[in-house]
mmJSON file of the N, C-alpha and C atoms, coordinates in Angstrom:
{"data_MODEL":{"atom_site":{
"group_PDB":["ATOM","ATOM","ATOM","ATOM","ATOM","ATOM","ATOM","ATOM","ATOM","ATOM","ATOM","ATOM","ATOM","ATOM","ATOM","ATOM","ATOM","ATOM","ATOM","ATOM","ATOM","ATOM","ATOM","ATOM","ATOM","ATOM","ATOM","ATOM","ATOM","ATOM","ATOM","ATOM","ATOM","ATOM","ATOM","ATOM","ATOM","ATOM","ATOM","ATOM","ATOM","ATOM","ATOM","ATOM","ATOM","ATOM","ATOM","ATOM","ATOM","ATOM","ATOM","ATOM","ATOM","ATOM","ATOM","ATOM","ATOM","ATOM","ATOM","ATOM","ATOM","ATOM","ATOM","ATOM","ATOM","ATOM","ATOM","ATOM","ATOM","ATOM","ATOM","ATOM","ATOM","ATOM","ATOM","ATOM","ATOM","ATOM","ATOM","ATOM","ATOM","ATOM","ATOM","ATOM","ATOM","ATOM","ATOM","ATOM","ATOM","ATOM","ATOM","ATOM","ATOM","ATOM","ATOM","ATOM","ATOM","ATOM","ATOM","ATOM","ATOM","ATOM","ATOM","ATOM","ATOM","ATOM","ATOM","ATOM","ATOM","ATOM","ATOM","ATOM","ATOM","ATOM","ATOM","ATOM","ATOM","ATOM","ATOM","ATOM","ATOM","ATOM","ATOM","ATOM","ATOM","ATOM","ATOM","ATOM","ATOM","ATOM","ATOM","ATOM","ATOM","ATOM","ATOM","ATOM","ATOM","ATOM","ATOM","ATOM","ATOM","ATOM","ATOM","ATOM","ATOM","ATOM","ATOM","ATOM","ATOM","ATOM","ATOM","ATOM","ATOM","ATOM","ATOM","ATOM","ATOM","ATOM","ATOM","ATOM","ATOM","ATOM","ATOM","ATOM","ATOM","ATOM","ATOM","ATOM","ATOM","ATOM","ATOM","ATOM","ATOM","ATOM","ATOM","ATOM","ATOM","ATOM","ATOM","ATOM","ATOM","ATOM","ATOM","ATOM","ATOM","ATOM","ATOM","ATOM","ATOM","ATOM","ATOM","ATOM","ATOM","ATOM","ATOM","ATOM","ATOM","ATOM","ATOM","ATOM","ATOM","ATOM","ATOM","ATOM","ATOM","ATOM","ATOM","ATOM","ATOM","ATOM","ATOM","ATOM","ATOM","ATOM","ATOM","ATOM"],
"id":[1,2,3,4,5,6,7,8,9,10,11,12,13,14,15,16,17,18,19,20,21,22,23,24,25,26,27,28,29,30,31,32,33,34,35,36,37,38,39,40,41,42,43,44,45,46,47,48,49,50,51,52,53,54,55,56,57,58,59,60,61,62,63,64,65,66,67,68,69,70,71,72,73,74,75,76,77,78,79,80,81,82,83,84,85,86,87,88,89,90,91,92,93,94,95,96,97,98,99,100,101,102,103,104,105,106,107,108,109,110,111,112,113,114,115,116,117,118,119,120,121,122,123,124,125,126,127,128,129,130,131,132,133,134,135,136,137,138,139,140,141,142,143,144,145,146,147,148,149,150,151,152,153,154,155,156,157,158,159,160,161,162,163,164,165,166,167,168,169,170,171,172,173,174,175,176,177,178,179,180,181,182,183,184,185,186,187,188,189,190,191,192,193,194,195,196,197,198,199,200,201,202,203,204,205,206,207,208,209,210,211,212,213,214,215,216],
"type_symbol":["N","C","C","N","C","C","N","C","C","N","C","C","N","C","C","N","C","C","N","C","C","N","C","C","N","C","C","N","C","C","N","C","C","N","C","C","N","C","C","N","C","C","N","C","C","N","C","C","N","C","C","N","C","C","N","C","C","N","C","C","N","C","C","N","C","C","N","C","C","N","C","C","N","C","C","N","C","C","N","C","C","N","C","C","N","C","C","N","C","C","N","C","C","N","C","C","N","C","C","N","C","C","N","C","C","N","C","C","N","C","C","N","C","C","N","C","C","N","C","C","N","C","C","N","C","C","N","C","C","N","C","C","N","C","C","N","C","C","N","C","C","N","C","C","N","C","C","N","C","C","N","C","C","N","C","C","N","C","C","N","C","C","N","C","C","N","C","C","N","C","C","N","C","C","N","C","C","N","C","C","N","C","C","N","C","C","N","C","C","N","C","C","N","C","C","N","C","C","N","C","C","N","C","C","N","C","C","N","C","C","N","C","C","N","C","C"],
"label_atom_id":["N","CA","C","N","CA","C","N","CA","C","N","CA","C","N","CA","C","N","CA","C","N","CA","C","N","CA","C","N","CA","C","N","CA","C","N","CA","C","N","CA","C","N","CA","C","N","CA","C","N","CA","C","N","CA","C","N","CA","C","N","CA","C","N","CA","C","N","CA","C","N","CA","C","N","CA","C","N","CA","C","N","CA","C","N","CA","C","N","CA","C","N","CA","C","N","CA","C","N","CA","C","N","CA","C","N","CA","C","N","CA","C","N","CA","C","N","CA","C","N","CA","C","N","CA","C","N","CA","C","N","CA","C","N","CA","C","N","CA","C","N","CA","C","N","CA","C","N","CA","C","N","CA","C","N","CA","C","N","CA","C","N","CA","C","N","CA","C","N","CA","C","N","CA","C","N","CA","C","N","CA","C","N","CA","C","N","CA","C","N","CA","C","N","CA","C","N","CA","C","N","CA","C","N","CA","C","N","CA","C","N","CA","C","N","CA","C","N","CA","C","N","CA","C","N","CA","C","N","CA","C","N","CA","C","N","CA","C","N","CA","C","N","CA","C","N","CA","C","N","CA","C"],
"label_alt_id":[null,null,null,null,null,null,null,null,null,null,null,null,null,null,null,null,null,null,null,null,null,null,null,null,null,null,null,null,null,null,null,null,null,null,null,null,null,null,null,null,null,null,null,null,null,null,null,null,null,null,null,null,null,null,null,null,null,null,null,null,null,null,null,null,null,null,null,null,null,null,null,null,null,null,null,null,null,null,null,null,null,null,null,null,null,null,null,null,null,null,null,null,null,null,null,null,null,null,null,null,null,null,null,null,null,null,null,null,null,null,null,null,null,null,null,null,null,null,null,null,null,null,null,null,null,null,null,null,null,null,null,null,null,null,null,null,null,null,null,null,null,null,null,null,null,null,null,null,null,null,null,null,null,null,null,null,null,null,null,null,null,null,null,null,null,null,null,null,null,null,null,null,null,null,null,null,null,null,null,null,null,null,null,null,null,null,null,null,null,null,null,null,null,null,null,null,null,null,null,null,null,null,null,null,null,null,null,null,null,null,null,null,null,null,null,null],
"label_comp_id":["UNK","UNK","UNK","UNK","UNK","UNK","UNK","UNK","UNK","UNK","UNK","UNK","UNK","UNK","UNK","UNK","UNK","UNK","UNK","UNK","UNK","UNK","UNK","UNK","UNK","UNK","UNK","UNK","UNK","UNK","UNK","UNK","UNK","UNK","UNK","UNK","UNK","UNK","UNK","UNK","UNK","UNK","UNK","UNK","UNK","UNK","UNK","UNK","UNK","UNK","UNK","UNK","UNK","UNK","UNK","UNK","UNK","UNK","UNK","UNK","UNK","UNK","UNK","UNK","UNK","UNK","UNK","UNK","UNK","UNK","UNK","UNK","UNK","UNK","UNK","UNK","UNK","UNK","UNK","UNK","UNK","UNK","UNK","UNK","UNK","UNK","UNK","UNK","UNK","UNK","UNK","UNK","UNK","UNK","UNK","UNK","UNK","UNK","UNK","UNK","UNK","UNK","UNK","UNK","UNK","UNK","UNK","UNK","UNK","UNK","UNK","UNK","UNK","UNK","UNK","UNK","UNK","UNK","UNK","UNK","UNK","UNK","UNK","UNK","UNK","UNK","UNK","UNK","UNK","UNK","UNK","UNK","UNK","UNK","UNK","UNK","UNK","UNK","UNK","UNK","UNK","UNK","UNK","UNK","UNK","UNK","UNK","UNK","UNK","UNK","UNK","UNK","UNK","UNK","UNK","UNK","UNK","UNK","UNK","UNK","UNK","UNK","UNK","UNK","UNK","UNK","UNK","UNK","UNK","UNK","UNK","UNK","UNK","UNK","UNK","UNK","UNK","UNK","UNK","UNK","UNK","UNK","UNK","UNK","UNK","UNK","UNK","UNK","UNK","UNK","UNK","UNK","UNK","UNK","UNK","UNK","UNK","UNK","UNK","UNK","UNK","UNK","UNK","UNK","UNK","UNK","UNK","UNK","UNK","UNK","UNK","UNK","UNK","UNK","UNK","UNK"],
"label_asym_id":["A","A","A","A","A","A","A","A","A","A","A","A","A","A","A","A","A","A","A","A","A","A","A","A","A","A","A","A","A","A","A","A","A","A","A","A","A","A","A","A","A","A","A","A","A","A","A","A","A","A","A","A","A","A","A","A","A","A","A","A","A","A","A","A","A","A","A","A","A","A","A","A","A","A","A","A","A","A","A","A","A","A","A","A","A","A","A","A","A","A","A","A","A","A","A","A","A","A","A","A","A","A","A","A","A","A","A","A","A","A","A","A","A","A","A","A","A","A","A","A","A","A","A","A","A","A","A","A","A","A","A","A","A","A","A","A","A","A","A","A","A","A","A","A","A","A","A","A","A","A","A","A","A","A","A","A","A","A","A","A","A","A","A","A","A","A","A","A","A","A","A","A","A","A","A","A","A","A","A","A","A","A","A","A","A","A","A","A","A","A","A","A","A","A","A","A","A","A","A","A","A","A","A","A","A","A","A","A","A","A","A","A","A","A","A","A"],
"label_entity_id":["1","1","1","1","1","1","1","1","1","1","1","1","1","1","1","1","1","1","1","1","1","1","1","1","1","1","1","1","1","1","1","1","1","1","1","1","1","1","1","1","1","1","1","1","1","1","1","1","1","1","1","1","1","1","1","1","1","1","1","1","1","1","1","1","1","1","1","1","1","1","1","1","1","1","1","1","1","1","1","1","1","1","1","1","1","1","1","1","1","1","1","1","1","1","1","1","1","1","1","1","1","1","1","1","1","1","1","1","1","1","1","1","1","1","1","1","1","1","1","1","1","1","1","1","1","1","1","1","1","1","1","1","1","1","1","1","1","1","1","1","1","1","1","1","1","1","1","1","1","1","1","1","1","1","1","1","1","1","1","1","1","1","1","1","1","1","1","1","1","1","1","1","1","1","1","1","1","1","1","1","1","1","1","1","1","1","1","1","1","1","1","1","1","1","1","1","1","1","1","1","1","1","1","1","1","1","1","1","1","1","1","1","1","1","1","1"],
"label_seq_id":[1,1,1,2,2,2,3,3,3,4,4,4,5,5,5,6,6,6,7,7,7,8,8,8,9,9,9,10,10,10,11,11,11,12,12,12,13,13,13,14,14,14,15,15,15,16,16,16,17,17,17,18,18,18,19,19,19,20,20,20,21,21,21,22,22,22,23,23,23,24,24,24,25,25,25,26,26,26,27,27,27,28,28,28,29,29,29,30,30,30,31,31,31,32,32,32,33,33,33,34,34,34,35,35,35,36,36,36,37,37,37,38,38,38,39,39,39,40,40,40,41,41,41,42,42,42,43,43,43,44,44,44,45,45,45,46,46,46,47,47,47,48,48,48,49,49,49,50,50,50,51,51,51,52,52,52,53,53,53,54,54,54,55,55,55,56,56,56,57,57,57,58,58,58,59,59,59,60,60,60,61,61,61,62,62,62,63,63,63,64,64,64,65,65,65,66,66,66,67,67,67,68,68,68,69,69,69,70,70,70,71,71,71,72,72,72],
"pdbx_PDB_ins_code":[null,null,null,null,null,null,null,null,null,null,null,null,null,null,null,null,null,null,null,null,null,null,null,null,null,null,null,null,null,null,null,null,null,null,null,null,null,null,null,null,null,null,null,null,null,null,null,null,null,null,null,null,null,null,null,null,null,null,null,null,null,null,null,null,null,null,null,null,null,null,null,null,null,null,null,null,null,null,null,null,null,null,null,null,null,null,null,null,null,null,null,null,null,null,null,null,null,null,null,null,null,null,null,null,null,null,null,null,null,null,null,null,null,null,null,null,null,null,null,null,null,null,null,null,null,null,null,null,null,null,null,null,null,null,null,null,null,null,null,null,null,null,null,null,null,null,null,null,null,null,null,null,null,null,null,null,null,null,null,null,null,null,null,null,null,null,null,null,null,null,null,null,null,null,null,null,null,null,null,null,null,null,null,null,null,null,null,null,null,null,null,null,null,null,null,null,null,null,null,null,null,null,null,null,null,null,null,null,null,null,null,null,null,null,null,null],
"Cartn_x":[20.019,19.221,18.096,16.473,15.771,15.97,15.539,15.917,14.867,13.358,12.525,13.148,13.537,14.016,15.079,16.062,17.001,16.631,15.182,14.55,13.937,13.167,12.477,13.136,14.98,15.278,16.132,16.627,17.048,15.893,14.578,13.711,13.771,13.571,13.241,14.451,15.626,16.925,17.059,16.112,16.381,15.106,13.942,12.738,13.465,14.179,14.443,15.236,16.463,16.995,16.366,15.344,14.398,14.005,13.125,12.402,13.656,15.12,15.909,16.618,16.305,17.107,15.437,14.332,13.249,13.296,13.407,13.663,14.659,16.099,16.633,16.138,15.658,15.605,14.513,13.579,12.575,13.058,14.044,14.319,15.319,16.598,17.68,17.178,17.52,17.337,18.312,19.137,20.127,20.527,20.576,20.501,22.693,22.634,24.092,25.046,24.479,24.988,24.954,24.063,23.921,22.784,21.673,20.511,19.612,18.991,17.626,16.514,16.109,15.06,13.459,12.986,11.731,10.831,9.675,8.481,8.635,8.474,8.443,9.807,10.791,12.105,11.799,11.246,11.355,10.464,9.441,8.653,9.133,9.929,10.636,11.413,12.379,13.109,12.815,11.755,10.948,10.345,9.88,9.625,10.49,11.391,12.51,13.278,13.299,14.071,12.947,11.326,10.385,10.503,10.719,10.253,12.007,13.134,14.398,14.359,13.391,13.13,11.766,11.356,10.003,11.044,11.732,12.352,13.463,13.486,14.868,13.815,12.346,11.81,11.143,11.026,10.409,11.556,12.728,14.103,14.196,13.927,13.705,12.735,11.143,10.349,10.327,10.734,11.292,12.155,12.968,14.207,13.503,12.446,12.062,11.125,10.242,9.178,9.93,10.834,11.867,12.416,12.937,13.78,11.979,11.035,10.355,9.558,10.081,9.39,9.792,11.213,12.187,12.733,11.839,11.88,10.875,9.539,8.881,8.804],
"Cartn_y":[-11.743,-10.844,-11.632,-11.089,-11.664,-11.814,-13.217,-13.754,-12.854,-12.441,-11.516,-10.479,-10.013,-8.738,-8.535,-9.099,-9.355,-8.928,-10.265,-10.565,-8.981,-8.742,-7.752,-6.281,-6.429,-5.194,-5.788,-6.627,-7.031,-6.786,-7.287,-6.888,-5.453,-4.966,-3.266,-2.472,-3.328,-2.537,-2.652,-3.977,-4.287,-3.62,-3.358,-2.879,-1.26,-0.966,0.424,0.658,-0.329,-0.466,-0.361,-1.339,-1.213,-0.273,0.757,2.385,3.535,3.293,3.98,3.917,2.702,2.753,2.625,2.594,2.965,4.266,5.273,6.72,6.949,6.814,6.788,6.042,5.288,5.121,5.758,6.95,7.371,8.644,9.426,10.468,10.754,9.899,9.992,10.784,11.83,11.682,11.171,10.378,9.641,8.534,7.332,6.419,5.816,4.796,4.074,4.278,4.795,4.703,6.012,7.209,8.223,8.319,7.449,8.196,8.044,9.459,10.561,9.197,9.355,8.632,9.088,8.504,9.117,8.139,8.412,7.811,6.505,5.918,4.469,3.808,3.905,4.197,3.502,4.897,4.774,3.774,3.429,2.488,0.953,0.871,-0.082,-0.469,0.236,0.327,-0.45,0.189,0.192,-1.187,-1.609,-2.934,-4.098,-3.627,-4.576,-4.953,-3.876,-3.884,-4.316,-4.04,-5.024,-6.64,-6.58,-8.398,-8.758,-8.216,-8.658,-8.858,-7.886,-7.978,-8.924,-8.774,-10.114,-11.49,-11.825,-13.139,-13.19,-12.281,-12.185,-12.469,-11.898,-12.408,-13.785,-13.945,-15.501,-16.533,-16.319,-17.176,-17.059,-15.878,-15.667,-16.86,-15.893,-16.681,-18.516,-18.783,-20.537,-21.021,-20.471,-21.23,-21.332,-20.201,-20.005,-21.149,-21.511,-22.462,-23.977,-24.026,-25.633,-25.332,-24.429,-24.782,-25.246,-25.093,-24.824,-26.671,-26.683,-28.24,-29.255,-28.582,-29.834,-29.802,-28.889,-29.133,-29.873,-29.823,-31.078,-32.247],
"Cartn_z":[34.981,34.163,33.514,33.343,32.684,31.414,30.646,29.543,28.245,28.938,28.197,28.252,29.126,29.476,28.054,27.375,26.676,25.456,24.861,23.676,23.166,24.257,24.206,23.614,23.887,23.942,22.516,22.522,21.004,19.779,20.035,18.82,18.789,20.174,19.857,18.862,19.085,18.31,17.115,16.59,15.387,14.378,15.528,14.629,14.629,15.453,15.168,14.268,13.927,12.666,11.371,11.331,10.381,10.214,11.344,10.527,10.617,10.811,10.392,8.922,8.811,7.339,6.559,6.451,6.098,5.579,6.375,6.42,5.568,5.771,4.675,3.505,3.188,1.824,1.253,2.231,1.523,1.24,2.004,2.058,1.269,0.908,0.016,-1.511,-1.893,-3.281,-4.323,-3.849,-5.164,-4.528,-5.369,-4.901,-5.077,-4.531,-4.816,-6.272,-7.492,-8.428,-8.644,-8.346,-8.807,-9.127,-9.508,-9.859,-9.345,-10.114,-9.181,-9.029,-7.623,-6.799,-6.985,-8.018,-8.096,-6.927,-6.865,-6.124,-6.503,-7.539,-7.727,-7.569,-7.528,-7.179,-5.618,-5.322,-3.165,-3.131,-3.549,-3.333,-3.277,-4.191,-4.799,-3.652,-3.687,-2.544,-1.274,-1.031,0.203,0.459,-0.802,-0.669,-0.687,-1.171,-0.965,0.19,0.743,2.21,3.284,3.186,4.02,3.337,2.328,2.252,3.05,3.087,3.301,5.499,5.683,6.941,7.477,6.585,6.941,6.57,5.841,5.841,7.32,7.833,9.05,9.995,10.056,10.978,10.809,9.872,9.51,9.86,9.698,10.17,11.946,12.315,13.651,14.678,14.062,14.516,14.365,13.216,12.931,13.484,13.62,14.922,16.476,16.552,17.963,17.96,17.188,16.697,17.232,16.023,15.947,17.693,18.102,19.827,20.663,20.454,21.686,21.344,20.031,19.668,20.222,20.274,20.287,21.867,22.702,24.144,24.706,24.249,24.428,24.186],
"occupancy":[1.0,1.0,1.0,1.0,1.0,1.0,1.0,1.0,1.0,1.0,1.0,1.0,1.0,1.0,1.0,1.0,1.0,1.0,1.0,1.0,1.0,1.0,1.0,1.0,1.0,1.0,1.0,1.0,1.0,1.0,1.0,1.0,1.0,1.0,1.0,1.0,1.0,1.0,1.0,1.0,1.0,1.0,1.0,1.0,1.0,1.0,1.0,1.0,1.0,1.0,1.0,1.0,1.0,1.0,1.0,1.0,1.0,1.0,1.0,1.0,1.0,1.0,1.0,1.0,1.0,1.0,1.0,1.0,1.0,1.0,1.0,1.0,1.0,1.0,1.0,1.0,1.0,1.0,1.0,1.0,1.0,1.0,1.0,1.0,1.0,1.0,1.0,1.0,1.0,1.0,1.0,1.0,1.0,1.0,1.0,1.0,1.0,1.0,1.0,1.0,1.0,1.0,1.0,1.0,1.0,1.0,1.0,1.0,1.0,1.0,1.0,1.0,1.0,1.0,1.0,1.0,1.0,1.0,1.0,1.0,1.0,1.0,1.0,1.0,1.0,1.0,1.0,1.0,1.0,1.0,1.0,1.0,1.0,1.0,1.0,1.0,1.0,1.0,1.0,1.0,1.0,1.0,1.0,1.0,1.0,1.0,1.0,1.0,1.0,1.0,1.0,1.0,1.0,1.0,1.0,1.0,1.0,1.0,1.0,1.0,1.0,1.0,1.0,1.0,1.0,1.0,1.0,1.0,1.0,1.0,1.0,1.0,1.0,1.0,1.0,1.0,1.0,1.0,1.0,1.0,1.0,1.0,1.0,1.0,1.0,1.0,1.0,1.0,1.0,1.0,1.0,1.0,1.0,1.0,1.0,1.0,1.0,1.0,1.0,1.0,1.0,1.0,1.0,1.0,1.0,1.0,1.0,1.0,1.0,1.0,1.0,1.0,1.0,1.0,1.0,1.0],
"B_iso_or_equiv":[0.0,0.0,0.0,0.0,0.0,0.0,0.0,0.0,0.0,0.0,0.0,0.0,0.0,0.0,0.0,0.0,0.0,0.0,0.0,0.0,0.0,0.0,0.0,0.0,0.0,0.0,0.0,0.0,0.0,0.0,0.0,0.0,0.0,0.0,0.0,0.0,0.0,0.0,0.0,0.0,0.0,0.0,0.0,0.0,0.0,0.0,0.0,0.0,0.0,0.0,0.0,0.0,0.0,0.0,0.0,0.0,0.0,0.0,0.0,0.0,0.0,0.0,0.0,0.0,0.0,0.0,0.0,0.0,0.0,0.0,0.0,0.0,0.0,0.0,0.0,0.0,0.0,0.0,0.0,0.0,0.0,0.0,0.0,0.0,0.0,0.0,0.0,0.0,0.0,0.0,0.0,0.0,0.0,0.0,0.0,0.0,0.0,0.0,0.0,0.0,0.0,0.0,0.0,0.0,0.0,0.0,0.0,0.0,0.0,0.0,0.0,0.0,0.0,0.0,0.0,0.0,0.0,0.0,0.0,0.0,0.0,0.0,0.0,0.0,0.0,0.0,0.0,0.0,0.0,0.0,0.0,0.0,0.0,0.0,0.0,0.0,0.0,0.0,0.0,0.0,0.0,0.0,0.0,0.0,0.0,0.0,0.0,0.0,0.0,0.0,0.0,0.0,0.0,0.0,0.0,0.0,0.0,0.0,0.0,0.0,0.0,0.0,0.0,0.0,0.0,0.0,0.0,0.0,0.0,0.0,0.0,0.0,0.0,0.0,0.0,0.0,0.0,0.0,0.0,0.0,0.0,0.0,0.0,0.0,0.0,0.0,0.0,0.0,0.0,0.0,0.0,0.0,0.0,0.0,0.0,0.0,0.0,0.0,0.0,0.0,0.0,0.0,0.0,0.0,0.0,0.0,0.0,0.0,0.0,0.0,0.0,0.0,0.0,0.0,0.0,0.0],
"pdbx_formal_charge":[null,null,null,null,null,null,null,null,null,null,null,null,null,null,null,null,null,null,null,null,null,null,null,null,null,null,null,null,null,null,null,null,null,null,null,null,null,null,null,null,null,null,null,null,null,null,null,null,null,null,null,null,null,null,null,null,null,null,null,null,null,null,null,null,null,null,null,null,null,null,null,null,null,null,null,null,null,null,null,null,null,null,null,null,null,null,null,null,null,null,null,null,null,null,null,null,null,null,null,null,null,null,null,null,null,null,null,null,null,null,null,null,null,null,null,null,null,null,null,null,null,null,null,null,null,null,null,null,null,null,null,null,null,null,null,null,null,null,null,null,null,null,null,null,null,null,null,null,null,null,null,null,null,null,null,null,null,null,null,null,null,null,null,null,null,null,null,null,null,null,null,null,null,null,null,null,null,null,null,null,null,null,null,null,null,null,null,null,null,null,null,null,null,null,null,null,null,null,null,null,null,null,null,null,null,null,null,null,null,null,null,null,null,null,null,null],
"auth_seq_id":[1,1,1,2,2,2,3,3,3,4,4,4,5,5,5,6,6,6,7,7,7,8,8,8,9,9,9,10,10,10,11,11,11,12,12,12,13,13,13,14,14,14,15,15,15,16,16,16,17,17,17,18,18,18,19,19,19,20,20,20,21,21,21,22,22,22,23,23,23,24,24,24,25,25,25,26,26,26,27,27,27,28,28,28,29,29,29,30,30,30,31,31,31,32,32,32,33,33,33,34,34,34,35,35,35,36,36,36,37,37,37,38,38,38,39,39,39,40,40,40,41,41,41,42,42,42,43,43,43,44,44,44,45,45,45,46,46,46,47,47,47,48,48,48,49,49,49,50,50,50,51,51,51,52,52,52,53,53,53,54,54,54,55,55,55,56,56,56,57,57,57,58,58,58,59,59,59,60,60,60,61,61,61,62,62,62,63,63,63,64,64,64,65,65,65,66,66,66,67,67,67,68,68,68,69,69,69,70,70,70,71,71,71,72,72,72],
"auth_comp_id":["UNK","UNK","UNK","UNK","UNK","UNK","UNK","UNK","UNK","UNK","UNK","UNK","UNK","UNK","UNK","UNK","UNK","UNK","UNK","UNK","UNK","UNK","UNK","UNK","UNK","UNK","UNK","UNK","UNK","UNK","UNK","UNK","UNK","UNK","UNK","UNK","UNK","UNK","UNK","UNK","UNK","UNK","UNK","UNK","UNK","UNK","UNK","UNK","UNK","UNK","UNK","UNK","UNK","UNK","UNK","UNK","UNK","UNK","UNK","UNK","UNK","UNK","UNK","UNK","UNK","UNK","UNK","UNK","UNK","UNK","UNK","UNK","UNK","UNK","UNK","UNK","UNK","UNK","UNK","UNK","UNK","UNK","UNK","UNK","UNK","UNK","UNK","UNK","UNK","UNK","UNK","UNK","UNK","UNK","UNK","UNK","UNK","UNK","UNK","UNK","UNK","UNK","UNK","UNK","UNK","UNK","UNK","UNK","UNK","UNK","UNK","UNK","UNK","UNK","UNK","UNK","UNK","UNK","UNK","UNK","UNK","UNK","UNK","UNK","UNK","UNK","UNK","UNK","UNK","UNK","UNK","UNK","UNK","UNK","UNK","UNK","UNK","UNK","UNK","UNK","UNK","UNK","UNK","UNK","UNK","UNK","UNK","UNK","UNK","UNK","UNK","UNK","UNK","UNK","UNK","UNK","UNK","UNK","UNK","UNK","UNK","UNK","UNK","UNK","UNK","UNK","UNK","UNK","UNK","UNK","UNK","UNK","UNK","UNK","UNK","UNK","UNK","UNK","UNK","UNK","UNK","UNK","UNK","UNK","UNK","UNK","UNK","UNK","UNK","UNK","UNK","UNK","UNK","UNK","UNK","UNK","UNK","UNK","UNK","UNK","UNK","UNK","UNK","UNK","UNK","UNK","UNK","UNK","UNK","UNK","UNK","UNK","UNK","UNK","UNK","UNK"],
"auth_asym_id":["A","A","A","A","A","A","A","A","A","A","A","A","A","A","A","A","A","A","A","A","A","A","A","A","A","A","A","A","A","A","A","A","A","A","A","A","A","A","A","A","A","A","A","A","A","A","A","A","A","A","A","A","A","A","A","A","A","A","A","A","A","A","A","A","A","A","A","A","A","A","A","A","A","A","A","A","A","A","A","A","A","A","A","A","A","A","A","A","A","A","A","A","A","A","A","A","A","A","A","A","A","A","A","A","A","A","A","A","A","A","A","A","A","A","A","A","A","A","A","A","A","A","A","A","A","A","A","A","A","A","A","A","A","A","A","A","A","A","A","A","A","A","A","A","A","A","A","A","A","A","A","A","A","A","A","A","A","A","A","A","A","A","A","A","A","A","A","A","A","A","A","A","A","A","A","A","A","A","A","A","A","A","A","A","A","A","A","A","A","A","A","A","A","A","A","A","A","A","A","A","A","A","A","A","A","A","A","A","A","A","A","A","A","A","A","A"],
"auth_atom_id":["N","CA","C","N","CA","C","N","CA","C","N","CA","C","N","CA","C","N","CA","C","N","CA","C","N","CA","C","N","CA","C","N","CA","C","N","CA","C","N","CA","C","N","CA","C","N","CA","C","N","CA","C","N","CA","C","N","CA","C","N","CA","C","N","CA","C","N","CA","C","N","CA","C","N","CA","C","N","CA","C","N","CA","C","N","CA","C","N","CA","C","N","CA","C","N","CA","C","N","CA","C","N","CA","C","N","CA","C","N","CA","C","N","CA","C","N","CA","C","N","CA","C","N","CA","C","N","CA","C","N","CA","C","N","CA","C","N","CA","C","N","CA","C","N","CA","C","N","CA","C","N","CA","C","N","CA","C","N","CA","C","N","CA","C","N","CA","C","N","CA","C","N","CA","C","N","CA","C","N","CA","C","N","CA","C","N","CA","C","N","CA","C","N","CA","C","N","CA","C","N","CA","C","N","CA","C","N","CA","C","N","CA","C","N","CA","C","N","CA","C","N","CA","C","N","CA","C","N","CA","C","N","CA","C","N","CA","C","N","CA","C","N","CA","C","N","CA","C","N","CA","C"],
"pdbx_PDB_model_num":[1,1,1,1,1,1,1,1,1,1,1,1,1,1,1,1,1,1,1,1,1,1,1,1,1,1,1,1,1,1,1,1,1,1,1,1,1,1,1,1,1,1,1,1,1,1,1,1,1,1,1,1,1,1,1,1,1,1,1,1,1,1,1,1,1,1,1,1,1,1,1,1,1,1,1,1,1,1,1,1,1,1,1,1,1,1,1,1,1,1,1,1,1,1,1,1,1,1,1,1,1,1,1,1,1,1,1,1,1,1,1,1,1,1,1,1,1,1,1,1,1,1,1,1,1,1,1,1,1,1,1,1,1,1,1,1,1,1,1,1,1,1,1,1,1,1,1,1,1,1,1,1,1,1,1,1,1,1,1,1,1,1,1,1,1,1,1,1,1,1,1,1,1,1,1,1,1,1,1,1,1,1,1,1,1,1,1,1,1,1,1,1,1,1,1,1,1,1,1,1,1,1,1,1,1,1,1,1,1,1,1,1,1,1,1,1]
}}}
């Protein structure tokens, strides 16, 4: 089996992860404790769970960085 072929379908599962739980957290109106989700709330939210996925890809892309260094 191709090795892109793999990568390619692993990111796609994980970016789809990402705009599924996106959606939920814009759409929920009550959050984990019980309370009401205003706009700044979802925003909040929202930003929290992109910077938590920009660091998964920054750990991603850096391991891919360090393997391709350390083959030359």
């Amino acid at each position: 089996m191709n090795l892109g072929f793999i990568k390619k379908t692993i990111m796609a599962f994980v970016v789809s992860i990402f705009l599924g739980m996106s959606v939920f957290l814009f759409f929920r109106k009550f959050d984990g404790s019980g309370a009401e989700n205003t706009a700044d709330v979802k925003l909040i939210s929202l930003a929290i769970w992109l910077g938590f996925y920009l660091l998964v890809l920054a750990i991603e892309y850096g391991v891919r960085f360090l393997t391709r260094i350390g083959k030359k």
